[in-house]
C-alpha positions as CSV (number, residue, x, y, z in Angstrom):
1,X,11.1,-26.8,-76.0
2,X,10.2,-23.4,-77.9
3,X,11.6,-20.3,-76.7
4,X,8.7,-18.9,-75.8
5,X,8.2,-22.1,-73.0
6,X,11.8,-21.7,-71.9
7,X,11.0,-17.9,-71.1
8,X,7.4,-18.6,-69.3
9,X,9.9,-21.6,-67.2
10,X,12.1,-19.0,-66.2
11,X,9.7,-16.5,-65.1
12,X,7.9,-18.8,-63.2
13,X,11.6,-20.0,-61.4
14,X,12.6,-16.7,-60.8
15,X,9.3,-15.7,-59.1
16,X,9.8,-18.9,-56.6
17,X,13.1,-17.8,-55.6
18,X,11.7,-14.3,-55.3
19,X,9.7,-15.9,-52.9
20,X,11.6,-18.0,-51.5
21,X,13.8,-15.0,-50.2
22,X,10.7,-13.1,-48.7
23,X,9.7,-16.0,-46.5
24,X,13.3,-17.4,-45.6
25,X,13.0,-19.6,-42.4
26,X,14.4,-17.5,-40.4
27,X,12.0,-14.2,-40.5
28,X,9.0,-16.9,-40.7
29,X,10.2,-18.3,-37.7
30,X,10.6,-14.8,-36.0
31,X,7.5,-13.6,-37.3
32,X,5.3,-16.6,-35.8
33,X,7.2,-16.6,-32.4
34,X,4.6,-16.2,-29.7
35,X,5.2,-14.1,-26.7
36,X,6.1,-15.5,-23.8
37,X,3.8,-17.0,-21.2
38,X,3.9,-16.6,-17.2
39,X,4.6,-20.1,-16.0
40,X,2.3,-21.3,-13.0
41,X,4.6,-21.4,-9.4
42,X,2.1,-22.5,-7.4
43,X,-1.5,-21.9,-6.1
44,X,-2.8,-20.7,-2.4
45,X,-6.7,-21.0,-2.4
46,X,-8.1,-18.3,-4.8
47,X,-4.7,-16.9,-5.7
48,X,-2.6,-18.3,-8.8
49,X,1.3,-17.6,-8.2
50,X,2.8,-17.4,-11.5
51,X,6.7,-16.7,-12.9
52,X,7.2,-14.0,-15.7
53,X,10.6,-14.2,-17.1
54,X,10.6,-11.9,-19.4
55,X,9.7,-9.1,-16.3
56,X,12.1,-10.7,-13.8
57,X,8.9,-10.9,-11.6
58,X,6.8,-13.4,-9.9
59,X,2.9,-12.3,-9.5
60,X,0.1,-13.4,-7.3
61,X,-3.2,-13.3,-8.5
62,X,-6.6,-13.2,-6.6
63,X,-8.7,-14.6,-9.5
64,X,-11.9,-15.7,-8.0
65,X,-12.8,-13.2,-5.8
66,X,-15.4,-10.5,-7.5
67,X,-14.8,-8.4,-10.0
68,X,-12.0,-6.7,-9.3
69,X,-8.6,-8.6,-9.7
70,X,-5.5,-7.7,-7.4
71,X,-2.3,-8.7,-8.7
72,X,0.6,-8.4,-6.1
73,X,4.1,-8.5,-7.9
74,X,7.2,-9.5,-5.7
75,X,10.5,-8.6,-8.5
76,X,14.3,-8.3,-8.8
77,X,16.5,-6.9,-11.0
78,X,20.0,-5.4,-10.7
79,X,18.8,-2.6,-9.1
80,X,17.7,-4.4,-6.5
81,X,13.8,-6.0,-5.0
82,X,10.7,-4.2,-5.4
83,X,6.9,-5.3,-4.6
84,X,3.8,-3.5,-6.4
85,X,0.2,-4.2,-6.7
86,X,-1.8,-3.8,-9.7
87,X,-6.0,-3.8,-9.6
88,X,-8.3,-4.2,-12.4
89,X,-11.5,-4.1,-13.0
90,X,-13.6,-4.3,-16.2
91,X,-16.8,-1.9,-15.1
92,X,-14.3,0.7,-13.9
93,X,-13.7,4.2,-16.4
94,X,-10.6,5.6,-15.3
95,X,-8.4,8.3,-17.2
96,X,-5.5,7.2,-18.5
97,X,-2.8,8.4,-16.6
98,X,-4.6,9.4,-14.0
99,X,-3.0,9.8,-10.5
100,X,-5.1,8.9,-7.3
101,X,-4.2,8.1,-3.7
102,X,-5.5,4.9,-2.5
103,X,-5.6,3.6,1.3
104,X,-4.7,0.6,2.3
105,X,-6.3,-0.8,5.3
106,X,-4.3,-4.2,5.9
107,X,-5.1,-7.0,7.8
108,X,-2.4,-6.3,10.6
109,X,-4.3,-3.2,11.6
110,X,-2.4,-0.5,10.1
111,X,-3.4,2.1,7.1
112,X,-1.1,2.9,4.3
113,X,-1.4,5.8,2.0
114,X,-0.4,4.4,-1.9
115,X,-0.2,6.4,-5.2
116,X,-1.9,4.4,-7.7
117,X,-2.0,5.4,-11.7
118,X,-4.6,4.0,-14.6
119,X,-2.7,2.4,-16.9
120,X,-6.0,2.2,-18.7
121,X,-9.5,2.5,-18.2
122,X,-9.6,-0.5,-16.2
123,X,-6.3,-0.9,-14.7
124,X,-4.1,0.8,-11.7
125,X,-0.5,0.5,-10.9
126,X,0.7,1.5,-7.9
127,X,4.3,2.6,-6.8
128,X,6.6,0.6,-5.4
129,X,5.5,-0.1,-1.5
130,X,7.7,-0.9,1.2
131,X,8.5,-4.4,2.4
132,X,7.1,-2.8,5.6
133,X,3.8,-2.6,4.2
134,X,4.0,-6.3,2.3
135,X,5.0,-7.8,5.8
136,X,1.4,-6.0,6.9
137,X,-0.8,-8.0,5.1
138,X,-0.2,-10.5,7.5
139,X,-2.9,-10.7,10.1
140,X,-5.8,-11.9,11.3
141,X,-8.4,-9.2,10.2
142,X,-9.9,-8.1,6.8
143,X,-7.7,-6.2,4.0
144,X,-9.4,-3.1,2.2
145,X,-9.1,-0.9,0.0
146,X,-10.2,2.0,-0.7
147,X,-10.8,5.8,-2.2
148,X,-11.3,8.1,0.5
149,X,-13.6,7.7,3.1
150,X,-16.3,5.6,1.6
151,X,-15.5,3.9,-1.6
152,X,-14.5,0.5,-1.3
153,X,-12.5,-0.1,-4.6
154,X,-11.5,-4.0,-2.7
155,X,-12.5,-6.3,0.4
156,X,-10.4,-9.9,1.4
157,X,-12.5,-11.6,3.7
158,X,-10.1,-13.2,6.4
159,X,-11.0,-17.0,7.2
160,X,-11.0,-17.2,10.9
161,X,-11.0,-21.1,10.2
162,X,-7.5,-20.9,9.1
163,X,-4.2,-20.8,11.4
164,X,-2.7,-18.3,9.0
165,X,-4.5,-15.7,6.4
166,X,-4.3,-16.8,2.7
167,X,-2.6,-13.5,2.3
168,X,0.1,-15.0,4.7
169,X,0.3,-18.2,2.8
170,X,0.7,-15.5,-0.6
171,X,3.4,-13.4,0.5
172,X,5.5,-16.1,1.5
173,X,5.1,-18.7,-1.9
174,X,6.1,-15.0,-3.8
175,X,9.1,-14.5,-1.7
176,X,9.8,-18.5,-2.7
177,X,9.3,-17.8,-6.4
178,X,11.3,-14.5,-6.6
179,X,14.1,-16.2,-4.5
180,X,14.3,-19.7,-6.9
181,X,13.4,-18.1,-10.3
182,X,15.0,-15.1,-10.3
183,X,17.8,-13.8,-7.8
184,X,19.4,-17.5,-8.1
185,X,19.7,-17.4,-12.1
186,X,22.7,-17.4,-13.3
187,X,22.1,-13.9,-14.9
188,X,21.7,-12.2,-11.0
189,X,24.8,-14.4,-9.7
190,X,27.4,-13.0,-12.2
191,X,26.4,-9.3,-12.0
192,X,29.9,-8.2,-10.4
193,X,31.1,-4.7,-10.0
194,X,33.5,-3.3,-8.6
195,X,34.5,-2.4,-4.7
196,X,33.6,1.1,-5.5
197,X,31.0,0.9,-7.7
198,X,29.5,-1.6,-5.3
199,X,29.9,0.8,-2.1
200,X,27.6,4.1,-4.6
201,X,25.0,2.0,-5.5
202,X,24.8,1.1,-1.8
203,X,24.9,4.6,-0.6
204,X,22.1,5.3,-4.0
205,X,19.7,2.9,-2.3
206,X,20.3,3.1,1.7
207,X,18.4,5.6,3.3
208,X,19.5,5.9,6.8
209,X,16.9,6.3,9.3
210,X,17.7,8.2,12.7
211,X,18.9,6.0,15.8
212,X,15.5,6.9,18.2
213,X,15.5,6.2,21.8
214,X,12.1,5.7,23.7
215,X,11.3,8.6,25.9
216,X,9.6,7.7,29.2
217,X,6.0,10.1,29.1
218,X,3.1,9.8,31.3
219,X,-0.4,10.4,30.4
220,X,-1.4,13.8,30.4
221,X,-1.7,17.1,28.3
222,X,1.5,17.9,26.8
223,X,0.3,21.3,25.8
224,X,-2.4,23.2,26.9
225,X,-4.4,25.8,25.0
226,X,-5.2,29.5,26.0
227,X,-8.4,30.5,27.6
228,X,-10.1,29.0,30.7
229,X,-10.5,25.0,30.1
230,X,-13.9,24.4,31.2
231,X,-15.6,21.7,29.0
232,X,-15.6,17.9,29.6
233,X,-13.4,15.5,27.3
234,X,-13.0,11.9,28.4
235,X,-10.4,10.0,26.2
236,X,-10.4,6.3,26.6
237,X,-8.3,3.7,25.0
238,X,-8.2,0.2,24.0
239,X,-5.0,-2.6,24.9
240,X,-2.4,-2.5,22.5
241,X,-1.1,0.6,21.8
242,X,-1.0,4.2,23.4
243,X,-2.7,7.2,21.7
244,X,-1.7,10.7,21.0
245,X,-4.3,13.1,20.5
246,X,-4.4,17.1,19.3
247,X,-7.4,19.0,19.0
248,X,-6.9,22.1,16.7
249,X,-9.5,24.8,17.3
250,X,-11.2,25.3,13.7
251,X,-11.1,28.9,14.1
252,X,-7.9,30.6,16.0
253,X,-5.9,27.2,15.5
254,X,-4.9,27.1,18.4
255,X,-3.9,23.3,19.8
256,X,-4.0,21.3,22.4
257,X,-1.9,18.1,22.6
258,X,-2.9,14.7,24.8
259,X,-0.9,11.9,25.3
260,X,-3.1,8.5,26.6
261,X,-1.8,5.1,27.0
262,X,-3.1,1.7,26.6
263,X,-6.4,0.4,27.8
264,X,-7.0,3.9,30.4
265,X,-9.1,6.4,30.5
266,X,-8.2,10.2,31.2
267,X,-10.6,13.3,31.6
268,X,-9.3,16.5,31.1
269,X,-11.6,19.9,30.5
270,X,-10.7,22.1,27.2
271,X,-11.9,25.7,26.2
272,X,-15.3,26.3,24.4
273,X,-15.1,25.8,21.1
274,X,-15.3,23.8,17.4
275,X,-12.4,21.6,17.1
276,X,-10.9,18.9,14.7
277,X,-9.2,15.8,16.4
278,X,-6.2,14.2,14.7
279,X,-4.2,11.1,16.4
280,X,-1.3,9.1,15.9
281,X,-1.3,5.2,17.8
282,X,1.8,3.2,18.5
283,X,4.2,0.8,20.9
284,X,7.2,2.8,22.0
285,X,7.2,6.6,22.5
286,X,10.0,8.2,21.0
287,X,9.0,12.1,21.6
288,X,7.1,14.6,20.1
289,X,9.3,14.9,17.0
290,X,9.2,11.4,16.2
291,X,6.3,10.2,17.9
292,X,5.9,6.5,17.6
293,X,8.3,6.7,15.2
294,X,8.8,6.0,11.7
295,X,7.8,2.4,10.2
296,X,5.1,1.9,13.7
297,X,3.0,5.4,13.8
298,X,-0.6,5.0,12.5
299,X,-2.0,8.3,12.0
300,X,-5.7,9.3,11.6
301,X,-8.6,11.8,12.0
302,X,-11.5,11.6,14.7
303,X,-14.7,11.7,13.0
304,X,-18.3,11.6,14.3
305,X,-20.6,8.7,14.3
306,X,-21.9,9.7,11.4
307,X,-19.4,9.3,9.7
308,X,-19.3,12.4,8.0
309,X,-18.5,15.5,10.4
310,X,-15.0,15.9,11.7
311,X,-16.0,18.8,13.8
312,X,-16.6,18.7,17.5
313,X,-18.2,21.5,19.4
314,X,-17.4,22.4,23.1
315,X,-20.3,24.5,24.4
316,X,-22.5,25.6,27.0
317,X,-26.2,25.0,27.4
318,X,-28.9,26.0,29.8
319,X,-25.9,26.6,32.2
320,X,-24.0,23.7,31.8
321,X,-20.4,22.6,30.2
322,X,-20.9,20.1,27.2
323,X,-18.3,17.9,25.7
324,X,-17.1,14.3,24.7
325,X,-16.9,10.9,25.7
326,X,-14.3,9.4,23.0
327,X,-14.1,6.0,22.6
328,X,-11.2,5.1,20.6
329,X,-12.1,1.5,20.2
330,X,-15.5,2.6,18.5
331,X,-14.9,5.6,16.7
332,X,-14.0,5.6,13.1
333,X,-10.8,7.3,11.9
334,X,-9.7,7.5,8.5
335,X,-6.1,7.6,8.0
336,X,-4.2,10.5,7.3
337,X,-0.6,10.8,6.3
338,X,2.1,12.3,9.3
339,X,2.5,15.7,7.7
340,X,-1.0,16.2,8.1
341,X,-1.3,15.2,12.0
């Protein structure tokens, strides 16, 4: 062989190992390694229950049921169990990062104020909601949500054909998957700590709520505005739940406050005047501080049949008192949150 072969041998050698050594098995096989795929728990009529692993999470997925798609994520970590929903939608133009409060109207009959945030033009995250809400979404009625007053951003039918909601059927499979596939891995079962370190994170994550006492009440005005009550109001109630009612004059603020119970009706007479009607609805009555209390206390705003005016006038007219008939089992009334009552 002539030198000049040997050297163009050699080159060509040393460039395979060359190469060899950029493509080594092990970075090819890292390089190729495809992320990892939810695995599929289970399915409940439209919704597809799947494991992800890598999020310590199991989701549930409403994928057949318009355009927008609710995920509802049951997770655990050592830190302890949280739920959230996600929503997405691909005609919708949020801003990223965007913050928005979104209402929850679930099927149980309650409303829940949630912070959502777009993760993208299409896609909202909410914060971690409360297994009190979660256990909501049981019922036998419609779940909706929505932006305000009038944009519906998602409607669940309810089946009346079926002895339990789909939603029923959904929250229980996720509390199956997160139970099997996550808190009993191995991983969950040998986080140890401590006595002590056991007993802060306790204390980190515990908030104590107060010890209440129901209060024995009566129907009646618990406080009474100034000036002479001469106008008509008629309050009447549906079975259930009792009603607490204030009417805030839109003009000297000053309030009047009416407590109503379940399935009565009660006429009272107030002072002339514009007024704005919040309420709060619930089992037990645990006084005015705490109301119905904490986790039962629905509270809303009275607003005409319209829809749109929240602002009801006591007057007078050709010598006669005018004022209202309110039907709470007809009216509408958007939610509010309690520091707003």
């Amino acid at each position: 062989m002539t030198a000049r072969k040997k050297m163009f041998r050699t080159m060509c050698l040393a460039s395979t190992a060359a190469l060899a050594i950029l493509v080594s098995p092990a970075i090819a096989e890292r390089a190729i390694e495809p992320p990892a795929k939810p695995i599929v728990y289970t399915k409940v009529g439209s919704w597809k229950i799947t494991h992800h692993p890598e999020n310590k999470s199991c989701n549930a997925a409403d994928v057949n049921l318009g355009s927008t798609t609710v995920i509802i994520e049951a997770g655990h970590k050592t830190t302890g169990a949280w739920w959230m929903i996600l929503m997405t939608n691909p005609k919708w133009t949020w801003t990223w990062g965007q913050d928005m409060e979104l209402f929850l109207d679930t099927p149980s009959g309650k409303s829940w104020g949630v912070q959502f945030q777009a993760r993208d033009s299409t896609t909202l995250l909410s914060e971690k909601v409360s297994e009190s809400l979660i256990a909501s979404l049981t019922g036998s009625a419609d779940f909706q949500i929505r932006l305000g007053d009038d944009k519906l951003v998602y409607w669940y039918h309810y089946a009346e054909d079926s002895p339990t909601t789909q939603l029923a059927e959904v929250i229980q499979k996720l509390r199956e998957c997160r139970r099997e596939k996550i808190e009993s891995t191995p991983e969950m079962k040998s986080w140890a700590y401590d006595d002590e370190t056991a007993r802060n994170l306790h204390e980190a994550h515990t908030v104590v709520l107060p010890q209440l006492t129901p209060v024995p009440i009566k129907t009646g005005v618990l406080h009474q505005m100034k000036g002479r009550a001469v106008a008509p109001l008629r309050i009447e109630t549906p079975p259930g739940q009792d009603y607490l009612l204030k009417l805030v004059n839109v003009q000297n603020k000053d309030e009047m406050v009416i407590y109503v119970s379940r399935e009565s009706s009660y006429v009272t007479k107030v002072p002339f005047g514009t007024y704005r009607i919040h309420g709060a609805v619930g089992q037990t009555w645990y006084g005015e501080k705490h109301r119905f209390g904490p986790d039962t206390t629905t509270h809303f705003r009275l607003v005409k049949k319209d829809g749109k005016s929240d602002q009801f006038t006591f007057n007078q007219a050709e010598g006669k008192a005018h004022g209202y008939t309110i039907q709470l089992v007809k009216l509408e009334t958007p939610p509010i949150k309690a520091d707003e009552f």
